[in-house]
C-alpha positions as CSV (number, residue, x, y, z in Angstrom):
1,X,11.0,6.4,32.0
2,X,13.7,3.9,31.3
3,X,11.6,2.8,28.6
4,X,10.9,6.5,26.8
5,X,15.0,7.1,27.2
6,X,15.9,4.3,25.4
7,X,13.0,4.6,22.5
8,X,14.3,8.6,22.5
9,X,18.1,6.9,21.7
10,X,17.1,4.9,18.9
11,X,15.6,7.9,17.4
12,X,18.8,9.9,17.8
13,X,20.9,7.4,16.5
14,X,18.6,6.9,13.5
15,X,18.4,10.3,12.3
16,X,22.6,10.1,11.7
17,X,22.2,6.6,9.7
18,X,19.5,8.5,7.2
19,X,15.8,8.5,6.3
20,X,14.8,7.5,2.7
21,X,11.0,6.3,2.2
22,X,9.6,6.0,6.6
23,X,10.1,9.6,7.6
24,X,11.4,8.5,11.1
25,X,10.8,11.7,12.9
26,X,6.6,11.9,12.1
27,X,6.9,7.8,12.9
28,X,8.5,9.0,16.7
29,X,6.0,11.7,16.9
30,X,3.2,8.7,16.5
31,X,5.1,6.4,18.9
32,X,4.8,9.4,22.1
33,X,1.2,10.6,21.1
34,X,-0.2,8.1,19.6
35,X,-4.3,8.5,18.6
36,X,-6.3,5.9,18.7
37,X,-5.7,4.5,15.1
38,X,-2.0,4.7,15.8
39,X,-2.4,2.6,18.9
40,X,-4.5,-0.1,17.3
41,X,-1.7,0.0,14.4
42,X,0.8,0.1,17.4
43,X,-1.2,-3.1,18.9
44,X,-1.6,-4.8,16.0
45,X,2.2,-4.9,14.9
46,X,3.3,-6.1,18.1
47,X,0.4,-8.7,18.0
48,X,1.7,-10.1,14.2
49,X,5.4,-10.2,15.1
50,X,4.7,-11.7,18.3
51,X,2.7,-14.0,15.7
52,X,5.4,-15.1,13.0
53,X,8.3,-15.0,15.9
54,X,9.0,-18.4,14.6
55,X,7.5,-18.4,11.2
56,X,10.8,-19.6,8.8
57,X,12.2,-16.8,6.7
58,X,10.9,-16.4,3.3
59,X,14.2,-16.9,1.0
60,X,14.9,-17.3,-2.7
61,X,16.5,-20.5,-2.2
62,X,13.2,-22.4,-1.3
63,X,11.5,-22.4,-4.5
64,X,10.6,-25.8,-6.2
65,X,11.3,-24.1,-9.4
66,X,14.3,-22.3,-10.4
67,X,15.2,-19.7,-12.6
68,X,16.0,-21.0,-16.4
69,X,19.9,-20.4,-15.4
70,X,19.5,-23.4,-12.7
71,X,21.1,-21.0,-10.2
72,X,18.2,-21.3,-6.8
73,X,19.9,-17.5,-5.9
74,X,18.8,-16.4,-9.4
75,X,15.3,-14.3,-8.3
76,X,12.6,-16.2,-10.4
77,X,8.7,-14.2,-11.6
78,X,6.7,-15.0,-14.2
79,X,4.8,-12.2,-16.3
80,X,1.3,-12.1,-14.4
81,X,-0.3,-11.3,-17.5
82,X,1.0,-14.1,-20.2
83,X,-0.3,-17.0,-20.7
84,X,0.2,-20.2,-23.1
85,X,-0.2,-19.8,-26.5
86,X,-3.2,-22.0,-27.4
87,X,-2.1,-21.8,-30.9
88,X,1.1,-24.1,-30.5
89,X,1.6,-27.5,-29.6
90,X,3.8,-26.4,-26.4
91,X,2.0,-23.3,-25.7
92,X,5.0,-21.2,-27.0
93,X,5.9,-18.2,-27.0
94,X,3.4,-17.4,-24.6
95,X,1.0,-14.4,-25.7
96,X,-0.7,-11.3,-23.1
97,X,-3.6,-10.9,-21.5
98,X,-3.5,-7.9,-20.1
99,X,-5.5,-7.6,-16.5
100,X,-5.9,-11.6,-16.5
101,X,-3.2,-12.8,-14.4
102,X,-1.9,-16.9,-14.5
103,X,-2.4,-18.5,-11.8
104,X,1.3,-20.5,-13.1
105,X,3.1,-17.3,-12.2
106,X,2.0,-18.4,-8.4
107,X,4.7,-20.2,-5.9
108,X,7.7,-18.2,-7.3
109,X,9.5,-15.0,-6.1
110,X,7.8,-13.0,-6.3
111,X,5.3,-14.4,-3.8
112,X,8.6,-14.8,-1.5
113,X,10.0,-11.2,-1.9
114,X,6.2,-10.1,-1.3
115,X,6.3,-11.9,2.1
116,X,10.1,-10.7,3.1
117,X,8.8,-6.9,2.9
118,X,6.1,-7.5,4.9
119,X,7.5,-9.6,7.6
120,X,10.9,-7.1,7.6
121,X,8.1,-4.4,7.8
122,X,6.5,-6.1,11.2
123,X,10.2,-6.6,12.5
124,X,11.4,-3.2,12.4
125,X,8.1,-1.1,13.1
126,X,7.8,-3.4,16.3
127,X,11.6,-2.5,17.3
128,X,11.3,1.0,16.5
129,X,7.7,1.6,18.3
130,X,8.9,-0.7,21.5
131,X,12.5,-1.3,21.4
132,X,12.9,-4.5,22.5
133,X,15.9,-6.6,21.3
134,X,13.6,-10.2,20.3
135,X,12.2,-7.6,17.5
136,X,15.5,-6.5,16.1
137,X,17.1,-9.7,16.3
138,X,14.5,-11.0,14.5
139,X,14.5,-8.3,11.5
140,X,18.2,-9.0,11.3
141,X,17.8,-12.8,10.9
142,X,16.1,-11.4,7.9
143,X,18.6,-9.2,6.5
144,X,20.9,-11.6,6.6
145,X,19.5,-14.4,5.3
146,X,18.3,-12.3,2.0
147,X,21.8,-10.5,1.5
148,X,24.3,-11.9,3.4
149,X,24.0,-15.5,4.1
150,X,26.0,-17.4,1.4
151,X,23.2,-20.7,1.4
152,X,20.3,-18.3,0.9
153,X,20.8,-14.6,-0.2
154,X,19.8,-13.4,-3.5
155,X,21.8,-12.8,-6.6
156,X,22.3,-9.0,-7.0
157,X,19.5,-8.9,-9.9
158,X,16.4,-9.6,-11.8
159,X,17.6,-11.0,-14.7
160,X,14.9,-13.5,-14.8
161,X,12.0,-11.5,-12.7
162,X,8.4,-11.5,-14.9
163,X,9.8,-14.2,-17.7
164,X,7.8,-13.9,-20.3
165,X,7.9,-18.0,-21.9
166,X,9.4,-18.5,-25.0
167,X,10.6,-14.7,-25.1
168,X,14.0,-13.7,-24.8
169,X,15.7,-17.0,-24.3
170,X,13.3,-16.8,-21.8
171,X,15.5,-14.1,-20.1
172,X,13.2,-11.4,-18.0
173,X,11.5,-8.4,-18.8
174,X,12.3,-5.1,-18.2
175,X,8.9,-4.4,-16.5
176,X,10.4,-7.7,-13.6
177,X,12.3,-4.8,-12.2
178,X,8.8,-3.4,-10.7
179,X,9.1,-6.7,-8.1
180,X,12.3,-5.1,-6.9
181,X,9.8,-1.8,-5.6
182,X,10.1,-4.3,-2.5
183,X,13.2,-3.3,-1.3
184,X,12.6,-0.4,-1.1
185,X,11.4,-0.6,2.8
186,X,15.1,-2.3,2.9
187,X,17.4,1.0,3.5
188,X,14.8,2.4,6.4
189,X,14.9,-1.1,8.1
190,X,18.5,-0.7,8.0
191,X,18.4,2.4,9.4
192,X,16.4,1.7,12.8
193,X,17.9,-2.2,13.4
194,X,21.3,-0.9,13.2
195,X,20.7,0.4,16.7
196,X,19.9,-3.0,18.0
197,X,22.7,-4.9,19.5
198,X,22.1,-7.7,17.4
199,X,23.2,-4.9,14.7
200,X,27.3,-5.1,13.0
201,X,29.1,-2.8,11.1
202,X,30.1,-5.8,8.7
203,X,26.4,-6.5,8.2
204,X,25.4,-3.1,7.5
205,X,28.5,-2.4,4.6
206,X,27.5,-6.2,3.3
207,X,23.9,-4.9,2.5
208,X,25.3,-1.7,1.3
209,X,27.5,-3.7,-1.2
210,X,24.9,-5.8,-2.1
211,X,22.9,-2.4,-3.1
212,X,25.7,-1.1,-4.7
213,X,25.9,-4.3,-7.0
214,X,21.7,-4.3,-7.5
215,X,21.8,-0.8,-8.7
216,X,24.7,-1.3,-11.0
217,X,23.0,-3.9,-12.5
218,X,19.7,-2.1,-12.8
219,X,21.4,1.0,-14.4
220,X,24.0,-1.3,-16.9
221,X,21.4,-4.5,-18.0
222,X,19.3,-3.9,-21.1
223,X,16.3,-4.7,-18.8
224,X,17.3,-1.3,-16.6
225,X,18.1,0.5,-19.3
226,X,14.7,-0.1,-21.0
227,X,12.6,-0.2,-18.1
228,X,14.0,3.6,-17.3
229,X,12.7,5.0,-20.5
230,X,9.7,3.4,-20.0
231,X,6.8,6.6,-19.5
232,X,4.0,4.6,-17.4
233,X,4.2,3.3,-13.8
234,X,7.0,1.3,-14.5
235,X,9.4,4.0,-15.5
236,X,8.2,6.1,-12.3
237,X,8.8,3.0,-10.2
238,X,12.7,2.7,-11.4
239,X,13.3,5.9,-11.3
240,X,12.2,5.7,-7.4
241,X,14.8,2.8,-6.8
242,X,17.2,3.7,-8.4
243,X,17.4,7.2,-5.6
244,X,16.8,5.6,-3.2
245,X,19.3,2.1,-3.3
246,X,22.0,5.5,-4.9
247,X,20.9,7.7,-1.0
248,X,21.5,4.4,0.3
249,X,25.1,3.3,-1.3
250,X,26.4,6.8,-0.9
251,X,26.5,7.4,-4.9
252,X,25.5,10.7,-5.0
253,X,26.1,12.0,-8.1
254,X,23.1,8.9,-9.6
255,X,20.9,10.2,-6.9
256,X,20.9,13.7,-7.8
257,X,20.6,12.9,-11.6
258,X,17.3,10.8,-10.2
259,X,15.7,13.4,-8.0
260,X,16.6,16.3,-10.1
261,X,15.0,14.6,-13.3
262,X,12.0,13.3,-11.6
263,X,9.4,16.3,-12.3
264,X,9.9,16.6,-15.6
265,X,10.6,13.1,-16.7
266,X,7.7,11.6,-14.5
267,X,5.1,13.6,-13.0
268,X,4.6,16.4,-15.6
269,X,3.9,14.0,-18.8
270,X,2.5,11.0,-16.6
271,X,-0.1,13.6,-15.5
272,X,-2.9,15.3,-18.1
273,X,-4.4,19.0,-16.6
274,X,-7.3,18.0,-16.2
275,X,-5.9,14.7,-13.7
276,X,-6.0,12.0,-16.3
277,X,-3.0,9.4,-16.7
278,X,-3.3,8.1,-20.3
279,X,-0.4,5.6,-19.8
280,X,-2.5,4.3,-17.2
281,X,-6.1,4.5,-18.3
282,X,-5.2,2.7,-21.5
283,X,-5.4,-0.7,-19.6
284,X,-7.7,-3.2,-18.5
285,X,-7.3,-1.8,-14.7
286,X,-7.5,1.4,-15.2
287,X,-8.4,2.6,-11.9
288,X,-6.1,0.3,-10.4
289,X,-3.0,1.4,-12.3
290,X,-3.8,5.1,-12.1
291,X,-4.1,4.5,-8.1
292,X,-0.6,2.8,-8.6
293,X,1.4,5.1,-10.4
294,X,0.2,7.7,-8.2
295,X,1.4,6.1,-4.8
296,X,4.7,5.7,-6.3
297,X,4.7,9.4,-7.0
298,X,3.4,10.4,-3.5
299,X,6.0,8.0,-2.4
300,X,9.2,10.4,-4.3
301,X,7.1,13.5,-3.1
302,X,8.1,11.9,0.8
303,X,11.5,10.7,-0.1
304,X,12.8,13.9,-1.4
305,X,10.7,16.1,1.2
306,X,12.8,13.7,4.1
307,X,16.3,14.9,1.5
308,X,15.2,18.7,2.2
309,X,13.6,19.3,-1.3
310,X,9.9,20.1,-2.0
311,X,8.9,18.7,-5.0
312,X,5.5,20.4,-4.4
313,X,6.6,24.3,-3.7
314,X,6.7,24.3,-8.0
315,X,2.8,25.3,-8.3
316,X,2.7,23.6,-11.2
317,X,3.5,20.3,-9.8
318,X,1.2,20.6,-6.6
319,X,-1.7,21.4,-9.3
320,X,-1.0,18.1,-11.8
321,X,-0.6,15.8,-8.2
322,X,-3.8,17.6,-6.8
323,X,-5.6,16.7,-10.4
324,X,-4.5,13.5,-10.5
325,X,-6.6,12.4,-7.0
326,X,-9.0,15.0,-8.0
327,X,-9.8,12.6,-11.2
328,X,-10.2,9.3,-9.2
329,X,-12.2,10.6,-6.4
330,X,-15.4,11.2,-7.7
331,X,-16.0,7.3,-8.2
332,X,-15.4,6.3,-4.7
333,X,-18.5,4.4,-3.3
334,X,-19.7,4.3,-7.1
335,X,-20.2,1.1,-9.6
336,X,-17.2,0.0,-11.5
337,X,-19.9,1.2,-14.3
338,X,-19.6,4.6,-13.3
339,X,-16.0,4.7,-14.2
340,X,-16.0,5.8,-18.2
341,X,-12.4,2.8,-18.7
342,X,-11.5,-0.7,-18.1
343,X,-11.3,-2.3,-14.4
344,X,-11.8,-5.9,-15.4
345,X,-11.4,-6.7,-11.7
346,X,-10.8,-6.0,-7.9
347,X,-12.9,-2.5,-8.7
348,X,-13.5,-2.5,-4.3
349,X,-9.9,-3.1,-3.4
350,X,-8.8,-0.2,-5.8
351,X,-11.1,2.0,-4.5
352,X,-9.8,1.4,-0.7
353,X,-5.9,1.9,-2.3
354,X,-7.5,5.7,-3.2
355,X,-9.0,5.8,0.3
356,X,-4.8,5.6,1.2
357,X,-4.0,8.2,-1.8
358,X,-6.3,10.6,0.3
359,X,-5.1,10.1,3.5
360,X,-2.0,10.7,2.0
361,X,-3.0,14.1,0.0
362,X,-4.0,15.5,3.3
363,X,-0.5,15.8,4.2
364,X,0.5,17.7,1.8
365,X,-3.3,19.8,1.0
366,X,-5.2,19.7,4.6
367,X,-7.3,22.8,2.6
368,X,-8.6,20.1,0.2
369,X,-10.4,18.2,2.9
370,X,-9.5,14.8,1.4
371,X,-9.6,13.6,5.0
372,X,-12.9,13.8,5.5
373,X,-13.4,12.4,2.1
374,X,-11.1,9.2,3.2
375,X,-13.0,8.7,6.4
376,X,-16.3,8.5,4.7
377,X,-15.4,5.8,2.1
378,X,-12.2,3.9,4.0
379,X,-13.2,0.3,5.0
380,X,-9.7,0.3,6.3
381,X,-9.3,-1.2,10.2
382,X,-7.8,0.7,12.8
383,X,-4.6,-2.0,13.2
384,X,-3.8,-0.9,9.7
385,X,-0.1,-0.5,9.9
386,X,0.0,2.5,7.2
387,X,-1.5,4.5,9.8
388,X,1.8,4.3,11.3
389,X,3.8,4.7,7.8
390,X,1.8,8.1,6.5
């Protein structure tokens, strides 16, 4: 009992500090009656963070290479798909590939923001589903170290996130802002350690300022600016960050411009009638990216639903979302032949990331019966922690 009051207080307490991506309340619904793939999810947290408990932090600082500024808090990525020019003496500028990633891109940020999420992930989803202290203490070593800590928190930016060699002073891209979709798990972690005792008011406004200084950066630099007229996944993906880091900062007149806008800048022209996403099926992973822009826009359908909007009561907007997994369904458990585009690789893995896209549908359409279309082709195991995120 002692246990169930004080897991009923973090939930009380969360709901005042805000929701943005996790909606908290389906997540405490999970944590008192839990079905069995929630329990093995609920298991298999505790089992990782019990796991990594002494695993180092992941920080910017570590890299072997630094950013071409020579500043180690600088975030550093390489373009995945550009490679040495095999034209030129020193391999410069270097040329794209599209779907062919370098393996030279490997060892740098981007690989260390990827690990951050997932270990702040463990952290908080084991403090919120147990509520013991070791959890929280060890989500806010975390925090701290990525954007407090003076010897190893980041540089509010991406100025030099998916370099592209011998481009742009060899400056970033605007599509390096896409790395940044990591932090996006950042405001909800916030949200349920802030109840831990390890948890201080300084710490909490220190990440807020740090926010506050990303965002201006991604919505002042010539790489925001051109990554948010971008009309593929990339522009749908900075249009998501930049309402939620504004919800999170308090700037509310930049998240309404985002939320308001985000129907008929993203989902109506990213979408065909008939399902397709031309943006996406032009490339080389064409299943892949279409599977990708569309969890980014399930993800704004959630983080507006958890504001009080309902992006999906326009019937025209439930119709273009129900189209879009409509299109990609009919090649689960198929050949990559089968599909009519390009998917130069990782045909298997995409087809599990629509299994998710399903499971996620079902939400929002239980008359579709995408459910039982997910449990017939998921390969996914029941520890899977999204069955405690969806």
């Amino acid at each position: 009992m002692k246990r169930l009051f004080c897991l009923a207080l973090i939930l009380v307490s969360v709901m005042s500090y805000g929701q943005y991506l996790w909606d908290l309340n389906r997540m405490a619904n999970y944590r008192t009656n839990p079905n069995e793939r929630v329990q093995a999810a609920i298991n298999g947290i505790i089992r990782d963070a019990d796991k990594k408990m002494t695993d180092a932090v992941p920080v910017v600082t570590d890299k072997q290479r630094v950013a071409p500024s020579g500043d180690k808090h600088d975030y550093f990525s390489m373009a995945r798909y550009w490679w040495p020019n095999p034209k030129t003496a020193d391999g410069m500028p270097y040329i794209r590939q599209d779907g062919k990633r370098n393996p030279e891109t490997q060892g740098l940020d981007r690989e260390t923001l990827s690990a951050m999420e997932k270990m702040l992930t463990i952290y908080s989803l084991a403090y919120f589903y147990t509520g013991k202290e070791m959890y929280a203490e060890r989500g806010w070593e975390i925090l701290r170290a990525w954007f407090i800590n003076k010897r190893t928190k980041m540089n509010p930016s991406m100025r030099y996130s998916q370099v592209r060699m011998g481009h742009n002073n060899n400056e970033g891209s605007n599509s390096g802002l896409l790395d940044g979709y990591s932090f996006l798990i950042v405001p909800d972690a916030v949200t349920i350690l802030s109840q831990s005792k390890f948890a201080k008011e300084k710490d909490i406004a220190a990440i807020k300022d740090w926010f506050a200084q990303y965002l201006n950066w991604m919505l002042e630099s010539k790489q925001g600016k051109k990554e948010d007229i971008a009309a593929n996944n990339h522009g749908t993906a900075y249009h998501i960050q930049v309402a939620v880091y504004a919800l999170f900062v308090g700037n509310k007149e930049v998240a309404n411009q985002y939320i308001s806008s985000f129907v008929e800048r993203r989902i109506m022209p990213q979408i065909e009638q008939d399902g397709r996403q031309p943006k996406e099926l032009v490339r080389t992973r064409a299943y892949g990216y279409s599977c990708y822009n569309l969890k980014h826009l399930f993800d704004m359908i959630d983080i507006c639903r958890l504001q009080g909007i309902d992006l999906l009561a326009d019937e025209q907007v439930a119709q273009r979302m129900v189209a879009a997994v409509d299109y990609l369904t009919p090649y689960l458990g198929r050949p990559v032949s089968a599909w009519p585009f390009q998917q130069i690789a990782d045909w298997e893995k995409e087809q599990q990331n629509a299994c998710w896209l399903l499971y996620r549908a079902d939400v929002y359409f239980p008359a579709k019966g995408y459910m039982s279309l997910y449990n017939a082709h998921t390969k996914a195991k029941l520890s899977s922690r999204n069955y405690l995120l969806y």
